[in-house]
N, C-alpha and C positions, 0 to 999 in steps of 0.2 A: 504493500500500500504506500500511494508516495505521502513527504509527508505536506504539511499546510501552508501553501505559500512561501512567505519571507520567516515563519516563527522557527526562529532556531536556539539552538539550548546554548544560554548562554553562562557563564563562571556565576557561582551562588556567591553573593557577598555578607557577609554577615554584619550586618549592624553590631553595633557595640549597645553591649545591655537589651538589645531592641528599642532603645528608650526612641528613636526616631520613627518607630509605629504607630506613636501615639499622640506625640506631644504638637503643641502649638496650634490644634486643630480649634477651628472657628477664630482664630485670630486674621482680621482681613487684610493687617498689614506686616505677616511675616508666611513665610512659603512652609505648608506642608512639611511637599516632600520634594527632593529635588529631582530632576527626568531623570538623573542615573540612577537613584534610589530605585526609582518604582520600575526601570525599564531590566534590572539587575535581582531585582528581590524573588527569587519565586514561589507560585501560590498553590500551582494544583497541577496533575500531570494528568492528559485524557491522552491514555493510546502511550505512544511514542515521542510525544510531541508536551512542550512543558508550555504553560502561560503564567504571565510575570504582572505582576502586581499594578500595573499602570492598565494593564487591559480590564483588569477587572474593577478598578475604579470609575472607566470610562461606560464598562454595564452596570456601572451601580449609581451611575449619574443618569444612563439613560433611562434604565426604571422609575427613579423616583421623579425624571421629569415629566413621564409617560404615564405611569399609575399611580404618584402621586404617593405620600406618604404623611405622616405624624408625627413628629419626634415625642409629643408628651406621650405619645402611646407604642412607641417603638419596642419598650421593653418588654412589652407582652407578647409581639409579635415580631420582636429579630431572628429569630432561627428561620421563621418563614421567610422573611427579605433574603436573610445571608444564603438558604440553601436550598431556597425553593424558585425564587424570580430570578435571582443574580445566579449566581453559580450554576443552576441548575440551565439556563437559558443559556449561557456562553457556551458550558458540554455539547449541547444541543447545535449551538448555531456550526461550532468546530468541525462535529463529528460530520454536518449536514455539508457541509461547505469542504470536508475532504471527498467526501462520497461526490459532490458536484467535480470536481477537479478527476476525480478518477473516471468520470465521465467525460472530461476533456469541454466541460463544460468553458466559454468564454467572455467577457461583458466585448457589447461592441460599442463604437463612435458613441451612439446615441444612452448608452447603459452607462459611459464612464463621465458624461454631461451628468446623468443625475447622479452618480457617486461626488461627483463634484460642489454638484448644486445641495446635495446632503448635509455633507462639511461644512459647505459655507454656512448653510441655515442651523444647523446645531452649532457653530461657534458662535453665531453671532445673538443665538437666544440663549446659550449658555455663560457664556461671555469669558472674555480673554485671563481675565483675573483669577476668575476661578478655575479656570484649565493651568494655567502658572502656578494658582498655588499648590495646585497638586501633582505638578510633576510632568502635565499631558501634552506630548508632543505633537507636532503636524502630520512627525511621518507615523505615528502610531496609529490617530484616526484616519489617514490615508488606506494603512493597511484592514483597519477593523473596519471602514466602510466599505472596500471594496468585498472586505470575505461578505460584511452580511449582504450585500447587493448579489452578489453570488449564490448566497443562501436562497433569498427569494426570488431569484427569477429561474433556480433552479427549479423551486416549490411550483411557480406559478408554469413552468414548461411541462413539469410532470401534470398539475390539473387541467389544464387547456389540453394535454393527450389523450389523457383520461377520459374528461369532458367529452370530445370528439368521438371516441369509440364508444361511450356509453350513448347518448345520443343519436350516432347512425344507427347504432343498434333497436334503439327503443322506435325510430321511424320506420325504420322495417316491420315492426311486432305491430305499430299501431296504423302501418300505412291504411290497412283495407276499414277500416273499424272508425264510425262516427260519434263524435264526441257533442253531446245533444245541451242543451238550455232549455229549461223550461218550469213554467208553475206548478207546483204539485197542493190542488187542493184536500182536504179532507173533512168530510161531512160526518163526526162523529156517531157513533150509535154505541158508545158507552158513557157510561155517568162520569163525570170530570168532576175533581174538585182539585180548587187552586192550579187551575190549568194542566192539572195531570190525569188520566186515566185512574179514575178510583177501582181497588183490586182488592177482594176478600179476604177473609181469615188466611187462605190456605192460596193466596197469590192469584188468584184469576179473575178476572176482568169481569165487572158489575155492568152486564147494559142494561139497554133503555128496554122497553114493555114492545113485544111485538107489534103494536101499533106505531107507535112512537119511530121506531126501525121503517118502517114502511114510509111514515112522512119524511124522514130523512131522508130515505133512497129517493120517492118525490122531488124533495127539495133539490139534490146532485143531479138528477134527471133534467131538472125546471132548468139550473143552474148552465147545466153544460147548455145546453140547446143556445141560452141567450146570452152567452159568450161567443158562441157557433156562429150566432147573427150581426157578431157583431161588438157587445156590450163588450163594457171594461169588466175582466177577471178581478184586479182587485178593488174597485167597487162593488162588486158581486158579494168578493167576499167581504168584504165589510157591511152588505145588504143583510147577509145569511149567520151574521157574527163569526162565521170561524175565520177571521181575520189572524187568528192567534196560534191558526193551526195551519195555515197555509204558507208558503215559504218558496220564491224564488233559488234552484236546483240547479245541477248541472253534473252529467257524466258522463257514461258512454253505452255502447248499443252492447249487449253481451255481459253488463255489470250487476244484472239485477234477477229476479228469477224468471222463470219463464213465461208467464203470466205477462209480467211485465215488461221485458223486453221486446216479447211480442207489441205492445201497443205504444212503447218510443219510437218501434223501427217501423210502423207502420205510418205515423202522425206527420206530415208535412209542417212548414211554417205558419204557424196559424192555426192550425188546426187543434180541433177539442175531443178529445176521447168520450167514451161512453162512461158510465159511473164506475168503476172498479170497487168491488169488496175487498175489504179486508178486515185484521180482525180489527180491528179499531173502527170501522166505518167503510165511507164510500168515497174513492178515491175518483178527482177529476185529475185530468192532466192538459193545462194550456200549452202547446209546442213552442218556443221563443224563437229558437235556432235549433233545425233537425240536424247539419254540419255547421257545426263551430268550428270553425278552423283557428280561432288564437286559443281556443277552450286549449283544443290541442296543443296548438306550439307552448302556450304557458305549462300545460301536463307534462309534458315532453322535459321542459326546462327544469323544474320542480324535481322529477324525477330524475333526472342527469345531476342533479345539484347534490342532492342527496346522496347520490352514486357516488361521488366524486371525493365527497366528504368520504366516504365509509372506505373507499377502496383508498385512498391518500394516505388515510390512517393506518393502514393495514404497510402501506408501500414503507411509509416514515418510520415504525414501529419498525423496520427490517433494515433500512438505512441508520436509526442508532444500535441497533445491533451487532454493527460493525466494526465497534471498537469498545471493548468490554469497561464496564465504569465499575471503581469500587465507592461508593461517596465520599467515604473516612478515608481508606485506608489512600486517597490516590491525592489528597491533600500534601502539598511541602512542608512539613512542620508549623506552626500555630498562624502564621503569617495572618492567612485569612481569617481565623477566628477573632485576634486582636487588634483587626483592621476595625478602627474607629467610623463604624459606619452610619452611626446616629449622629456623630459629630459633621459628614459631611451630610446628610440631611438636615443637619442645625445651618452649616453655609448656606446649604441652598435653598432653604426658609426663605433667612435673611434676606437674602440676596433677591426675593420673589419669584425664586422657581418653581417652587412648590407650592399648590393649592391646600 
């Protein structure tokens, strides 16, 4: 496996005491750390490959500029920041961003415009002081904006493939098959309370008195004919009160049971079915659109979307598998634990980065 770019292992320096991991932090007029400290120090080894204490500063600024953070509430939830957003997300972008490279993956002309236009906009909302005091170099975000630019448009190559085949695939399955609109009224013939179907001791549904049954089917009879002619469907239903049980629909020809699908794939635009039983009453159907054609293209989308998500996850889950993580055990000595990282979410409070 090759390894990441420019990150090469470089001599460990050992601070004296460590006392330079700590100190002077939140002060706005003395430096952190200096660029050799943090470009020398290191923090965590993923694979083969070591990252050194200024890179993980520079995702630990971009989190909290991103998702925002607390400092009065940091102490309940630093192991979260430290091992779950920051550290956990760099593994992630590294591991994703060698797997892009051993795919020969490349940014062109127009990809290294927006690595550029990236940099500028995070220096200039982060600002130069604060990148100074902590050590952060040009050529550092050089190289950490290109790997994560690399990151995502490797992600973005893999769903847009994805996309593509799950989508011609799903227009093939749905080419012959009509995706319908339409009203679905229903004229009750069981006893409702609070707009729901009232149901006995032992679950089954209270209707109305065989009479009662008979006016209703009447009424869906009345109903369909003078929508047939013409009337508005839902002043009808609001003439006949089941305003509350009638509802604007949409599917497809072969979705429903056989009864049923018989009488959408029969119905033209416009057109009024006969009354339909069921167990709840008598069912009309006003036809809106018998081919919907965006019904489709949006079903189509929906479903490929969906696809894409599920199968992405499955791909990414396989791509950090590629370079085995221990959490603990792959950390450089205490480095990153006694990185004062409430202290730089105190800077950048101050400073009005943080909401």
């Amino acid at each position: 496996m090759k390894k990441i770019g420019i990150i090469k292992r470089l001599i460990v320096i050992t601070l004296a005491v460590t006392l330079a991991l700590g100190m002077l932090t939140g002060c706005k007029d003395k430096q952190v750390y200096s660029q050799e400290e943090v470009s020398k120090t290191e923090v965590v080894k993923i694979g083969d490959y070591t990252v050194y204490l200024d890179e993980m500063i520079v995702y630990a600024i971009q989190d909290f500029y991103l998702q925002g953070g607390d400092s009065a509430t940091f102490d309940e939830v630093k192991d979260a920041y430290r091992k779950l957003t920051i550290l956990s997300t760099l593994r992630e972008n590294k591991i994703i961003y060698d797997v892009s490279q051993n795919n020969d993956l490349v940014l062109n002309e127009e990809d290294m415009a927006f690595v550029n236009q990236s940099i500028n906009n995070f220096k200039a909302k982060i600002g130069q002081e604060l990148l100074d005091r902590y050590g952060i170099s040009d050529e550092l975000l050089e190289r950490l904006f290109y790997e994560q630019a690399c990151v995502t448009k490797f992600e973005n190559d893999m769903k847009n493939d994805l996309g593509k085949t799950i989508q011609e695939d799903l227009t093939k399955q749905y080419a012959d098959i009509k995706f319908i609109t339409f009203y679905y009224m229903t004229f009750p013939t069981v006893q409702v309370t609070d707009g729901q179907p009232t149901t006995d001791a032992s679950g089954n549904y209270v209707y109305l008195s065989d009479a009662e049954k008979e006016q209703i089917k009447a009424d869906a009879e009345e109903a369909a004919k003078r929508i047939s002619e013409g009337e508005d469907y839902t002043a009808i239903a609001q003439e006949y009160g089941i305003s509350s049980y009638c509802q604007e629909t949409n599917g497809y020809t072969g979705a429903y049971g056989d009864e049923m699908n018989a009488v959408v794939d029969s119905l033209k635009d416009g057109e009024v079915s006969e009354p339909i039983e069921s167990a709840l009453g008598y069912n009309v159907i006003v036809m809106i659109n018998s081919d919907d054609k965006n019904l489709k293209e949006s079903y189509i989308y929906s479903v490929t979307s969906e696809g894409v998500e599920s199968e992405f996850e499955k791909l990414r889950q396989m791509w950090l598998g590629t370079i085995e993580i221990d959490a603990e055990g792959d950390k450089i000595g205490t480095t990153w634990d006694d990185f004062d990282l409430k202290g730089l979410l105190v800077d950048m409070e101050e400073a009005g980065l943080v909401e």
